[in-house]
C-alpha positions in Angstrom: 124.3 14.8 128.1 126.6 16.9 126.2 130.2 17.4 128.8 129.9 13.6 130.6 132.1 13.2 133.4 132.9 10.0 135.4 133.2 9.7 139.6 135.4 7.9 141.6 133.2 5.2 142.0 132.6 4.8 138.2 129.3 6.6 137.7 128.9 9.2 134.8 127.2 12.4 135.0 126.8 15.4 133.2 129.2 17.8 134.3 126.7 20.6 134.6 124.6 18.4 137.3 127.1 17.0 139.4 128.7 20.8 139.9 125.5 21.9 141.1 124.9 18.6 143.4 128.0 18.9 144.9 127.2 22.6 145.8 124.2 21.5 147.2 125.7 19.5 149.3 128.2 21.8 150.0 125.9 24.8 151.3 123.3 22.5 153.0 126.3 20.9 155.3 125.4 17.3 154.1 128.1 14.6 153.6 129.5 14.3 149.7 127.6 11.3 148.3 126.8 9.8 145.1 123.4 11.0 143.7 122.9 6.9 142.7 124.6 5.3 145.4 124.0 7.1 148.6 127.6 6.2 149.5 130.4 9.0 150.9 132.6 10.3 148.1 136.2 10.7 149.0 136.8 13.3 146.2 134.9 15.8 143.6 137.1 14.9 141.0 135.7 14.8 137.7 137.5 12.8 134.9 136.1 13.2 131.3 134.2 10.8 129.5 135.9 11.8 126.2 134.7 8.0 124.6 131.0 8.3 125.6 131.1 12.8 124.7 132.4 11.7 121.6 129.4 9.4 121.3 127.2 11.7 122.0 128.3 14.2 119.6 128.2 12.2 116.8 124.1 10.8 117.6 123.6 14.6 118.1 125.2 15.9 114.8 123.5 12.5 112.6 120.4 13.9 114.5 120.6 17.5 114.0 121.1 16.3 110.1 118.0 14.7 110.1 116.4 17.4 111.9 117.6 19.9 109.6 116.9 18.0 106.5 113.7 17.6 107.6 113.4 21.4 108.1 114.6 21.8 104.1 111.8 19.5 103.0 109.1 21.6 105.6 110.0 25.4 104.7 107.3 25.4 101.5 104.6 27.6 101.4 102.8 24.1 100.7 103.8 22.0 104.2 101.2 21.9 107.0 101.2 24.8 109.4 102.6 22.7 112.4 105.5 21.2 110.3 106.5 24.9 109.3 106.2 26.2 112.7 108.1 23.4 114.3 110.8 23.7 112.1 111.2 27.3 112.3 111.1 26.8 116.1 113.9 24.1 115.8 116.1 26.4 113.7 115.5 28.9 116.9 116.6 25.9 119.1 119.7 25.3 116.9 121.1 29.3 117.0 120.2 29.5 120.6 122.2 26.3 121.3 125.2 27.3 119.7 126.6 30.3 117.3 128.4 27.9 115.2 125.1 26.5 114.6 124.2 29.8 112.5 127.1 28.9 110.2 125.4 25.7 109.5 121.6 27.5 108.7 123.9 29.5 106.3 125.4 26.8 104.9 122.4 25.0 104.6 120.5 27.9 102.2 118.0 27.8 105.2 117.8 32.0 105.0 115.8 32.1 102.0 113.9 29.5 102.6 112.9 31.4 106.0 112.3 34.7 104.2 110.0 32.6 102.0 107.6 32.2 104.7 107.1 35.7 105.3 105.1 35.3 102.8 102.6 32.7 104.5 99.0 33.3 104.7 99.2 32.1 108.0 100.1 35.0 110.5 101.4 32.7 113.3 103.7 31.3 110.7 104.8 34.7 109.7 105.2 35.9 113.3 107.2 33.1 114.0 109.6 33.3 110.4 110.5 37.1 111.7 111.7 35.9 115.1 113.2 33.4 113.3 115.1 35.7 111.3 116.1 37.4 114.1 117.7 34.8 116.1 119.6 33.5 112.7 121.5 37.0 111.9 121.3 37.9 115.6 125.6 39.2 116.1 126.4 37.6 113.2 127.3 39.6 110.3 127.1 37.3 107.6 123.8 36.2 107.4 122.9 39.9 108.0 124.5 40.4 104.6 122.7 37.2 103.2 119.5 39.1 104.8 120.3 42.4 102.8 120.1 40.2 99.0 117.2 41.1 97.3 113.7 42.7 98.1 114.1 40.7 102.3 114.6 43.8 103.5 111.5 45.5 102.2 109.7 42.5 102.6 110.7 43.4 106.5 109.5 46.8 106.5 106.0 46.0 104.9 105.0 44.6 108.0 105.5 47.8 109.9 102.5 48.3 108.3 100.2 45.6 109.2 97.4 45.8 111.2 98.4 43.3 113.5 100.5 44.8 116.6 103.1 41.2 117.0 103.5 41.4 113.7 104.7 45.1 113.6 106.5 44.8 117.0 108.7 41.4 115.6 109.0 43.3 112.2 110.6 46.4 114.4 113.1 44.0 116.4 114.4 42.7 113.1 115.0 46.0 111.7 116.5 46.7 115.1 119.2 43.9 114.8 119.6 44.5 111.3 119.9 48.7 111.9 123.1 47.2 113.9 125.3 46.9 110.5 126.5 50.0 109.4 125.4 48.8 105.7 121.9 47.5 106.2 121.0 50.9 107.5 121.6 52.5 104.4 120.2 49.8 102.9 116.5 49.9 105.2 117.2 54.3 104.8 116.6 53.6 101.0 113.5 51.6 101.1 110.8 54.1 100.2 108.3 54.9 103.3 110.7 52.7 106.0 111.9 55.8 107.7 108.6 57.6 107.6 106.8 54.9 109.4 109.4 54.2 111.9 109.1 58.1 112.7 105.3 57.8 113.1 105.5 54.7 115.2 108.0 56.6 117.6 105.4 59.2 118.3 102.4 56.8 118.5 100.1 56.5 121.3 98.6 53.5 120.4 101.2 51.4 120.1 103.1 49.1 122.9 105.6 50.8 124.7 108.4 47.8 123.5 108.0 48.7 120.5 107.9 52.2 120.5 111.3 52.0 121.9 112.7 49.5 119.8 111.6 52.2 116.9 113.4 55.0 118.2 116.2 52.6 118.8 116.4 51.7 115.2 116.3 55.1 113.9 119.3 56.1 116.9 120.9 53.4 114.3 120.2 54.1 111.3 121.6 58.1 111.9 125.1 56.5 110.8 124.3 57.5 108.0 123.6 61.0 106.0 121.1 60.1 104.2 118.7 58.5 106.7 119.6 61.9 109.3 118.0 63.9 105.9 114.9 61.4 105.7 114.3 61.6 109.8 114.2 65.3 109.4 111.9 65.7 106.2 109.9 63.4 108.3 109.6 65.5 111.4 112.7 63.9 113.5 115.2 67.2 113.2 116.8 66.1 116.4 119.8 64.2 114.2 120.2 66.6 112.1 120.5 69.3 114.5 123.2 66.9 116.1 125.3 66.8 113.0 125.2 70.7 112.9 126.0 71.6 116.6 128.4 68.3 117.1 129.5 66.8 113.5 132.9 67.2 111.4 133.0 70.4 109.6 132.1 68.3 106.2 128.6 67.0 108.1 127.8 70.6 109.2 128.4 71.9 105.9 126.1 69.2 104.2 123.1 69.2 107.0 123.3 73.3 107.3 122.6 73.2 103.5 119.7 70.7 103.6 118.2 72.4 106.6 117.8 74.8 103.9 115.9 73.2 102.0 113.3 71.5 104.6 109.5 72.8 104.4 109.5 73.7 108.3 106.0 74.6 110.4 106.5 77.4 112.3 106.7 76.2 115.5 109.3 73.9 114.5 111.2 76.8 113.4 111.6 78.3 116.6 112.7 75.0 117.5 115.2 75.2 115.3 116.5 78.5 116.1 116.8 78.2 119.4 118.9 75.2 118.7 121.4 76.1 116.2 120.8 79.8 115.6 123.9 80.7 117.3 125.6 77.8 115.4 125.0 79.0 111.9 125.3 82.3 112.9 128.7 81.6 113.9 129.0 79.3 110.8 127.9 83.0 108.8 130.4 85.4 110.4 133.4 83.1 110.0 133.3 80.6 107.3 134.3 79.8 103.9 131.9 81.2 101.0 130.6 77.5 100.7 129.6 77.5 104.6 128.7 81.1 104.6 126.0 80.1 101.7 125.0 76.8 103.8 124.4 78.4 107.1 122.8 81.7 105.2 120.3 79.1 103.4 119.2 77.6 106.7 119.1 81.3 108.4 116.1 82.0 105.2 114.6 79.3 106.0 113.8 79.6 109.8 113.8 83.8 110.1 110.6 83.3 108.2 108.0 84.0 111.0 108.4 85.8 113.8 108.8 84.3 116.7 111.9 82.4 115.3 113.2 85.6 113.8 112.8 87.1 117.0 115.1 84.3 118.3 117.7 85.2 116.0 117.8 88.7 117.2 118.7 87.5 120.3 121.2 85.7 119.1 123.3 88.0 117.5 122.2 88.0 114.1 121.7 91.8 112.5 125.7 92.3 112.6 126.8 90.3 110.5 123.9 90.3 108.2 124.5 94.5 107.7 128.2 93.5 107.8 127.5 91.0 104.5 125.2 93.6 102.6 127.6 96.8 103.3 131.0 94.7 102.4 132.5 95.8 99.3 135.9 94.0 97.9 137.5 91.3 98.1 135.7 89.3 101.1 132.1 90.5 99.9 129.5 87.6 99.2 128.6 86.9 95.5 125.9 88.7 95.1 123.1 85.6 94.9 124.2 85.3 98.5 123.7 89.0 99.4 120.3 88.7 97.8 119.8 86.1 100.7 121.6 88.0 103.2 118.5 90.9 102.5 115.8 88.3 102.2 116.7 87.4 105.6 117.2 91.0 106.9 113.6 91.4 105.3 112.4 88.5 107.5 113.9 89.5 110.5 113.0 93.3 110.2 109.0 92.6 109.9 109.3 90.6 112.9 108.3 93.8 115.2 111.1 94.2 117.1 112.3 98.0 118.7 115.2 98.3 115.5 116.0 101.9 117.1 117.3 99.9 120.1 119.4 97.1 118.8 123.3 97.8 117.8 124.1 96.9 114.7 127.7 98.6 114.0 130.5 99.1 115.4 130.0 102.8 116.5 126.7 101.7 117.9 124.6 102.6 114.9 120.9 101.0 114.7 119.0 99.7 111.5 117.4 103.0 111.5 120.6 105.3 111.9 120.8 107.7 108.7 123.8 106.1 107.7 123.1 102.6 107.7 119.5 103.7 106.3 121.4 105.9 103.4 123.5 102.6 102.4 120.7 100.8 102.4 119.3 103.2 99.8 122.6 103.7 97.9 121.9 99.7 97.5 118.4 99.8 96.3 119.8 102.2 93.6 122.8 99.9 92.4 121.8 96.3 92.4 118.9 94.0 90.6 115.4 93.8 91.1 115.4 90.9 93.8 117.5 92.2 95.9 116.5 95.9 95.6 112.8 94.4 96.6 114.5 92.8 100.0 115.4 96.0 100.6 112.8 97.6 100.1 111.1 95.3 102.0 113.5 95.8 104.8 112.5 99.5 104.9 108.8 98.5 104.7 109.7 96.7 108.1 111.4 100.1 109.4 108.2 101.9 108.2 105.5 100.3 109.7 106.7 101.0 113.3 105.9 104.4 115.0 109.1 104.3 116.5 111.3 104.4 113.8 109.2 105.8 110.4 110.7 109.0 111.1 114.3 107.9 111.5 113.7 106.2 107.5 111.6 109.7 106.6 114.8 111.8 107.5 117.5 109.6 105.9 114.9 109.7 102.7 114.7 113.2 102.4 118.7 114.2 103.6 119.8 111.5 100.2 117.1 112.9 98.1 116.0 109.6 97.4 112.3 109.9 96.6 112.5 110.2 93.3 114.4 107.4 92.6 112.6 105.4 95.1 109.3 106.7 93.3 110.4 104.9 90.0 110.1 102.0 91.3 106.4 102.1 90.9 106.7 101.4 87.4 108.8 98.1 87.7 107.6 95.5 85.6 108.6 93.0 88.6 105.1 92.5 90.4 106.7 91.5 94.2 109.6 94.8 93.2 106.4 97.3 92.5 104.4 96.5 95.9 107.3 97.1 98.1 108.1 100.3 96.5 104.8 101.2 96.9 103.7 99.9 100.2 107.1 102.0 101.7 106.0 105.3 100.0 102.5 104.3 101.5 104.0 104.6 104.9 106.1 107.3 104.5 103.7 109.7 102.6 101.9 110.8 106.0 105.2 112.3 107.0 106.1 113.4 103.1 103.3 114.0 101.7 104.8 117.1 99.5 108.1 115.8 98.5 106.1 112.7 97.4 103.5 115.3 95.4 106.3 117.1 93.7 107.7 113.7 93.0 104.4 112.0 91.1 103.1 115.3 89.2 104.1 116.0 85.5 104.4 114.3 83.1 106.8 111.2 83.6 103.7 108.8 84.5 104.2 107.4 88.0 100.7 108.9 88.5 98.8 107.3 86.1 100.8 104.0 87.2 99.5 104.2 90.4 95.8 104.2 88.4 96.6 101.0 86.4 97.4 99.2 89.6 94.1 100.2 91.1 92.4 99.5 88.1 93.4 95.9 87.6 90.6 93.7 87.2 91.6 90.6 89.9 90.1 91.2 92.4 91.5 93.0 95.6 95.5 92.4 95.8 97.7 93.5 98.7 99.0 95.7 95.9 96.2 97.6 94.7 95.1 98.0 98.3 99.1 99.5 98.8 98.3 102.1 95.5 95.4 103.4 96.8 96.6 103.8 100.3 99.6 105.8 98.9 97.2 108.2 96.5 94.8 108.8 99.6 97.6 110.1 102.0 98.9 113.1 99.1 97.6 116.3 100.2 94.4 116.7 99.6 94.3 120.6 98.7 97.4 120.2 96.3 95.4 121.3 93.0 98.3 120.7 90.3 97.8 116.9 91.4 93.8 116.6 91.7 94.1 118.9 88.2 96.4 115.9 86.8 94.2 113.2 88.2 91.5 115.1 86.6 93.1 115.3 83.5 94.1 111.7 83.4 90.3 110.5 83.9 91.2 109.0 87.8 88.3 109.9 89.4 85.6 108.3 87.0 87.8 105.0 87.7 87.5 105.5 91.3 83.6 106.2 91.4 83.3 102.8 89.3 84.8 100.3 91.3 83.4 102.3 94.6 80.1 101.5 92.9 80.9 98.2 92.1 82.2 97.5 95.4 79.2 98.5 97.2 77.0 96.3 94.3 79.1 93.4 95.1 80.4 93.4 91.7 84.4 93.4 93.3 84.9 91.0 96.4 88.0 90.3 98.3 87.8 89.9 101.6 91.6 90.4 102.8 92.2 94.2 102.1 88.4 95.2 101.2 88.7 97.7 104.0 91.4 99.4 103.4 91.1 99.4 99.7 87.6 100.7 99.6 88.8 103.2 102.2 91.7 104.5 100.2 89.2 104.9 97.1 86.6 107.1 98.8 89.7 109.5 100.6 91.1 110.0 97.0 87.7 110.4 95.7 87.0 113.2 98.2 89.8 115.2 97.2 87.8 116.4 94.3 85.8 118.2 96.7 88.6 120.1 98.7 88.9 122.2 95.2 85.1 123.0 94.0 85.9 126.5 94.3 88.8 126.6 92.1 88.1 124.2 89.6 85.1 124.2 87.6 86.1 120.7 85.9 85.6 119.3 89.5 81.8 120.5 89.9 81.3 119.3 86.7 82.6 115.6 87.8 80.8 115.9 91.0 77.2 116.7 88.7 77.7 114.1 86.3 78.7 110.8 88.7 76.0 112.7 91.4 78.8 112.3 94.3 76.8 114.0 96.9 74.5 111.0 96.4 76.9 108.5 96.5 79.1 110.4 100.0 75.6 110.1 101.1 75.2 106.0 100.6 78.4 105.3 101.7 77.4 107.4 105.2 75.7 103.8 105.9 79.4 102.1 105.2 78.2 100.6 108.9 81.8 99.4 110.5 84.1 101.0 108.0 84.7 104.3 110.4 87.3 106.1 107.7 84.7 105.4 104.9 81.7 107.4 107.2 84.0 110.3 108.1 85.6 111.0 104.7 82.1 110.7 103.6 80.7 113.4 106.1 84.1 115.6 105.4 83.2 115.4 101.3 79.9 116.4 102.2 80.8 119.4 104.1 82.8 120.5 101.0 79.8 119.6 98.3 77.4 121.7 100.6 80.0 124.4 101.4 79.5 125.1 97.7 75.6 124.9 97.4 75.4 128.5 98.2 77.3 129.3 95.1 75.9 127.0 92.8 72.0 127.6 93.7 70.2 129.3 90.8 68.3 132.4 92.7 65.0 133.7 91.0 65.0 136.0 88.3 62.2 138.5 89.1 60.6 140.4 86.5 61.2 144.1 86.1 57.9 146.5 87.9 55.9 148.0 85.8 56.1 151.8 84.5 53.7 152.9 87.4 54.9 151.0 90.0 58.4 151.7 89.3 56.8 155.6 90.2 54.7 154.5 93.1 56.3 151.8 95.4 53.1 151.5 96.7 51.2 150.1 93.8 54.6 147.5 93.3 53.7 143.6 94.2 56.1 141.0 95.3 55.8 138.4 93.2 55.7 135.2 94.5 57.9 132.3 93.5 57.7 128.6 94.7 60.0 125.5 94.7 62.5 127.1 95.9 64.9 125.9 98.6 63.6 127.5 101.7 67.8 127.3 102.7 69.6 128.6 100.1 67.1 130.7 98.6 67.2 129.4 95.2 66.8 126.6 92.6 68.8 123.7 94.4 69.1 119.9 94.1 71.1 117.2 95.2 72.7 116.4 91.9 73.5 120.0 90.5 73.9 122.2 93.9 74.9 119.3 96.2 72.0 120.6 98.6 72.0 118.3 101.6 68.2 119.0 102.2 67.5 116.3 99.5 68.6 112.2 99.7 67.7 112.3 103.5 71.1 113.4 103.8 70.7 115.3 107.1 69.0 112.4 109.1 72.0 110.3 107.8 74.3 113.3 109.1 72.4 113.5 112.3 72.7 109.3 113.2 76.3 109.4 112.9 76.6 112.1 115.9 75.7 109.4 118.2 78.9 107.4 116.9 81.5 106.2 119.2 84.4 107.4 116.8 84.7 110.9 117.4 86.3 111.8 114.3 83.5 110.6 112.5 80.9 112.7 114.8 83.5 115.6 114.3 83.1 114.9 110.9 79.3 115.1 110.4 78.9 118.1 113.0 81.0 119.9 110.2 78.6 118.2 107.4 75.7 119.2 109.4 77.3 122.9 110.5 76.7 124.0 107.0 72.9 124.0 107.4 73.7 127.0 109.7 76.3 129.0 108.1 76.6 132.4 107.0 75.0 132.6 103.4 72.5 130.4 104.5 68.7 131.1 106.3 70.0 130.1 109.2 66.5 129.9 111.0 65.6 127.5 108.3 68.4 125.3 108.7 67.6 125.2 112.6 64.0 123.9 111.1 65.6 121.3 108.9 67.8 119.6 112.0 64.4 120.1 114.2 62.6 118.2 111.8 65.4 116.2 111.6 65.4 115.4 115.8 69.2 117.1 115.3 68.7 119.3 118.2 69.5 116.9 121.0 72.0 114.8 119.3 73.9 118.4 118.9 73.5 119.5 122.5 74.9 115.9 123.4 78.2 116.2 121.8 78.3 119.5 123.9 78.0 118.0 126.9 80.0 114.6 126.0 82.9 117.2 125.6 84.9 114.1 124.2 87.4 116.1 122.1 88.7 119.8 121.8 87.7 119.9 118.3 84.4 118.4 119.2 83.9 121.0 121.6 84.7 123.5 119.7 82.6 122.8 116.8 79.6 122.2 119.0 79.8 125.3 120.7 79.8 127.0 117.1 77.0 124.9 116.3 75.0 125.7 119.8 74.9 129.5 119.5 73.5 129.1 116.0 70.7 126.9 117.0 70.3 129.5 120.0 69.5 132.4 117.9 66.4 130.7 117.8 64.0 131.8 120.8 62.3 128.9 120.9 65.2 126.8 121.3 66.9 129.1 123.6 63.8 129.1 126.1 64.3 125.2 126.0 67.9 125.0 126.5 67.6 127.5 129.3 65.9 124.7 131.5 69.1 122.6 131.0 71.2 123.5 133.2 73.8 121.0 132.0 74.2 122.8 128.7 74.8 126.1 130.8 77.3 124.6 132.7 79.1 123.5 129.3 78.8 126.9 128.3 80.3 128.3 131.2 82.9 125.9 131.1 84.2 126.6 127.6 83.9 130.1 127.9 86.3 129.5 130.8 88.5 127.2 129.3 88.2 126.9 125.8 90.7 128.4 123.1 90.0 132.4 122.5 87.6 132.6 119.2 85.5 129.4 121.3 85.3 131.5 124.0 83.8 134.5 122.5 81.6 132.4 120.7 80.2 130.9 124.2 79.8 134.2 125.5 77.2 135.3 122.4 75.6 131.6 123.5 74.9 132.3 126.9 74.3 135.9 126.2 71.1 134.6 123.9 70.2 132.1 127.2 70.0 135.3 129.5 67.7 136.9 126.8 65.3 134.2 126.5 61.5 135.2 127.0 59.6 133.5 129.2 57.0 131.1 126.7 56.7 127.1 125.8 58.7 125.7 123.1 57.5 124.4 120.2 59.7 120.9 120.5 57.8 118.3 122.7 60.2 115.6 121.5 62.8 117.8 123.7 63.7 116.3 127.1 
């Protein structure tokens, strides 16, 4: 008994029991007797038994002493299992019964002695010393703060480690009752790994549902305060943070906009973010103080680094006021470490790929690519330091790489006359500075490619710049692979710049790392296309001025280039590497007629010189049966040798037709005026050449291809034997007949002599079995 009361009749009960006989009674319709006595009460009166409660009380308090002393004597690390777990369980017992009773546990220094078997090697007794815990500081804050003394509450979180899942679960539903004092949750936020592991148990799948919960409960807690909402997002909980920034006091924002510029985010996470609190800290950007301005523009960095998030910010508004920060001069303009952020982020959000010619960004409807806005980004590039003119200049590499607005940048370059200063640049001693410069004018040079020309030759040493980048010896950088792209889109027929390249040594450079490219010597597998592309388009220059420039036939004779244009025909995948290839060898043989040595024949004799008919040819051999004359590959460039035609001849069955354009040129040569033509029809029969030619006729893929196949076709027809073949095609007729129809005039005419040579045709076998 603990509340006795006495009856009418005398007997004593405890109140409790008598209450709920009495409604038994009550509901069941049965008379009112005594439980004892059977006999009919009168009344339900209850009169307190204060003599025998007060009994009571006092055997129960001398008896809960005892108990509890005995407890003090059983919490060692050295007692018996059962005598720790029963007096853990009584402890239980004791808070359960009564809050006042957690007074007495404090009192009693029973706290530490609990904490002091968590260190049991028993797990039931350590199970059972957490729950314990747990009931002791349960709503009551002081033995929470008792709780939070020393190394208890890492003690606590240590166990969210264990292996054991009741372990972890009664660990988690103490930090979940201690995460209930605004203190103690600073104090679990600071204990190194708690936060982490709470984070990770939240997203388990192998853990218990309970607990799971009771996890994300505790971390709903511990977001009182700052520091635990910074630790939840490091640790992949951004949820809290986010909070603060869309919801908090104007202090909170300030402080978690700032931080969330300094996270590490994945990129899916930052469109996350972005599409959570763009519009916030873009907000935050257009109307803040400096301090919150710099906050929300730190963030903005941070999450307009890939593209699908920066694409998110687009949509949100953000171009405006970014422009708006850059272009502001006076009294409200950012510092100018915060404009440098303002263009990394422009740079970020301009290489995302969006349609820039399309999206306002002023207030008289201008674009990121209207010549103003393009102009003041120049005029910037030209007064400010390195790291922000290379934002810049990134922003315009953005604007460059699309087809859609290159030309809108091209026009704004060449109305501010900015290509010189913007060709300066290439000599920067600021790595990440140079390879914007350079990749821009590598975009804009196929729309430039003069201005840029006038630009680089002479004597101030851009040029040779351009050299020292390719020549670097680390490989294959994004930056040499920029260089070379730039000197391979100059015009090719501009002779002032191949005569400076010349002069400065570029080519012999160029030839060695093509060489040791295709030796495996240089590796890098990132921009190894492009880079060995750019090398072999501005080592084929030197061919597009053989004729004017003695210096480049003696180049082309010492490295052997027709030999190495030949090898890299076999550059199998790299379709710009074959065609530049074929075009070089067009030139080199283009050129073999002028180089060939021809015979010198001694002078007739007195009487023969009289009487013709006493003269003698003399005859002469090794010579080439095409060009008449002493050839060879090295020294002439003559294609017969290096099995350079049945290289030529592969390539017309490409599926690129600029590169079968490009070796119907090559090949074209073998039947050009200045040439036996009727041996050059031999070479491409001995070749197989015939057919492959005729195909591209018929494919009729291009204009150009047409056209030079229909060149190519009457010379082979000039030949009878051919032309008897050809006439059983009726295909090839029709081809004919259909560019002398259709084709452009000098085609036509040419199709005309073609079919006029298939009418002519006498009526015997040809000589080419191999022929279908």
């Amino acid at each position: 008994m603990r509340d006795p009361v006495t009856l009418e009749n005398g007997q004593t009960f405890e109140r409790e029991a008598i209450e709920k006989w009495f409604k038994e009674c009550k509901e069941s319709g049965r008379k009112l007797v005594c439980p004892l006595t059977q006999k009919e009460l009168k009344s339900t009166d209850l009169n307190p038994s204060i003599a025998l409660r007060n009994t009571i009380e006092e055997w129960t308090a001398r008896n809960e002493a005892v108990q509890l002393d005995m407890a003090c004597r059983s919490l060692n690390l050295g007692s018996p299992e059962s005598d720790v777990m029963h007096s853990l369980k009584y402890i239980q017992y004791m808070c359960h019964k009564s809050r006042s009773n957690k007074h007495v546990v404090r009192n009693a220094d029973l706290i530490p002695m609990i904490v002091e078997m968590l260190k049991s090697t028993s797990r039931r007794v350590r199970c059972i010393a957490l729950e314990t815990l747990q009931t002791v500081v349960e709503d009551d804050a002081d033995n929470k703060a008792i709780l939070a003394e020393g190394d208890t509450v890492r003690t606590i979180v240590k166990f969210l480690s264990h292996e054991q899942s009741i372990e972890r679960e009664e660990a988690v539903s103490l930090l979940l009752e201690l995460s209930k004092s605004e203190a103690l949750c600073e104090k679990i936020g600071s204990i190194n790994g708690a936060i982490l592991i709470l984070v990770g148990m939240t997203s388990s799948k192998s853990e218990n549902l309970s607990t799971v919960e009771k996890a994300d409960k505790t971390l709903e807690n511990l977001e009182k305060c700052e520091n635990n909402v910074r630790q939840m997002a490091e640790n992949g909980r951004l949820k809290p943070l986010l909070n603060q920034i869309l919801e908090g006091p104007p202090e909170t924002k300030l402080s978690m906009a700032s931080y969330l510029g300094e996270l590490v985010l994945n990129n899916d996470v930052k469109v996350h973010v972005a599409r959570a609190v763009g519009s916030s800290l873009i907000n935050i950007m257009r109307s803040g103080n400096v301090q919150s301005r710099e906050a929300a523009l730190k963030a903005l960095n941070q999450i307009s680094s890939y593209e699908a998030s920066a694409k998110v910010l687009i949509e949100a508004g953000i171009l405006p006021p970014l422009v708006k920060d850059l272009f502001t001069v006076g009294s409200n303009q950012l510092p100018m470490r915060l404009k440098e952020v303002s263009a990394t982020i422009l740079s970020n959000v301009v290489n995302s790929g969006n349609d820039f010619d399309l999206i306002p960004v002023g207030p008289d409807h201008q674009t990121l690519v209207s010549e103003d806005i393009v102009q003041n980004l120049l005029h910037l590039i030209s007064n400010t330091g390195p790291a922000i003119e290379c934002k810049l200049l990134q922003v315009l590499v953005g604007l460059t790489s699309s087809p859609s607005t290159v030309l809108n940048v091209v026009a704004a370059i060449k109305s501010s006359g900015a290509i010189i200063s913007l060709v300066q640049f290439i000599e920067a001693p600021q790595r990440d500075l140079r390879v914007a410069s350079i990749k821009l004018l590598q975009n804009v040079s196929p729309h430039m490619g003069e201005e840029l020309a006038d630009a680089l030759r002479g004597t101030v040493g851009q040029l040779g710049s351009l050299f020292k980048v390719v020549a670097e010896n680390v490989g294959i950088t994004e930056e040499q692979a920029a260089a070379v792209g730039l000197l391979a889109e100059l015009p090719e027929r501009d002779l002032g710049l191949t005569r400076q390249m010349l002069d400065e040594s570029a080519f012999p450079l160029i030839i060695s790392i093509v060489v040791k490219i295709r030796q495996g010597e240089i590796r890098g597998a990132r921009f190894m296309t492009p880079f060995l592309e750019g090398l072999v388009r501005v080592l084929a220059r030197v061919t597009f001025v053989l004729a004017e420039e003695p210096d480049a036939i003696n180049l082309s004779r010492e490295h052997n280039l027709a030999a190495l244009f030949i090898e890299l025909l076999q550059s199998n995948g790299l379709d710009n590497v074959q065609m530049v290839s074929a075009m070089a060898l067009e030139n080199l043989s283009q050129e073999s007629k002028n180089l060939t040595r021809l015979p010198e024949l001694p002078p007739p004799a007195f009487c023969a010189s009289i009487f013709s008919c006493l003269s003698k040819q003399p005859v002469i051999t090794g010579l080439c049966r095409l060009h008449r004359g002493t050839c060879s590959l090295k020294d002439s460039f003559c294609l017969l040798e290096g099995q350079a035609v049945e290289k030529l001849v592969a390539l017309l069955d490409h599926t690129n037709e600029k590169v079968v354009e490009a070796a119907l040129a090559a090949i074209s040569t073998l039947l050009d005026d200045g040439v036996a033509i009727e041996q050059g029809v031999a070479v491409l029969c001995a070749a197989e050449g015939i057919r492959p030619i005729l195909d591209v006729l018929l494919e009729k893929r291009t204009e150009n291809l047409r056209r030079r196949a229909v060149w190519a076709v009457e010379r082979l027809l000039r030949t009878e034997d051919i032309a008897y073949e050809v006439s059983g095609d009726p295909n090839v007729s029709t081809a004919l007949v259909d560019a002398f129809q259709h084709a452009d005039y000098r085609t036509r005419q040419i199709a005309e002599r073609a079919l006029k040579h298939v009418d002519k045709i006498p009526n015997f076998s040809g000589i080419f079995p191999n022929m279908g």
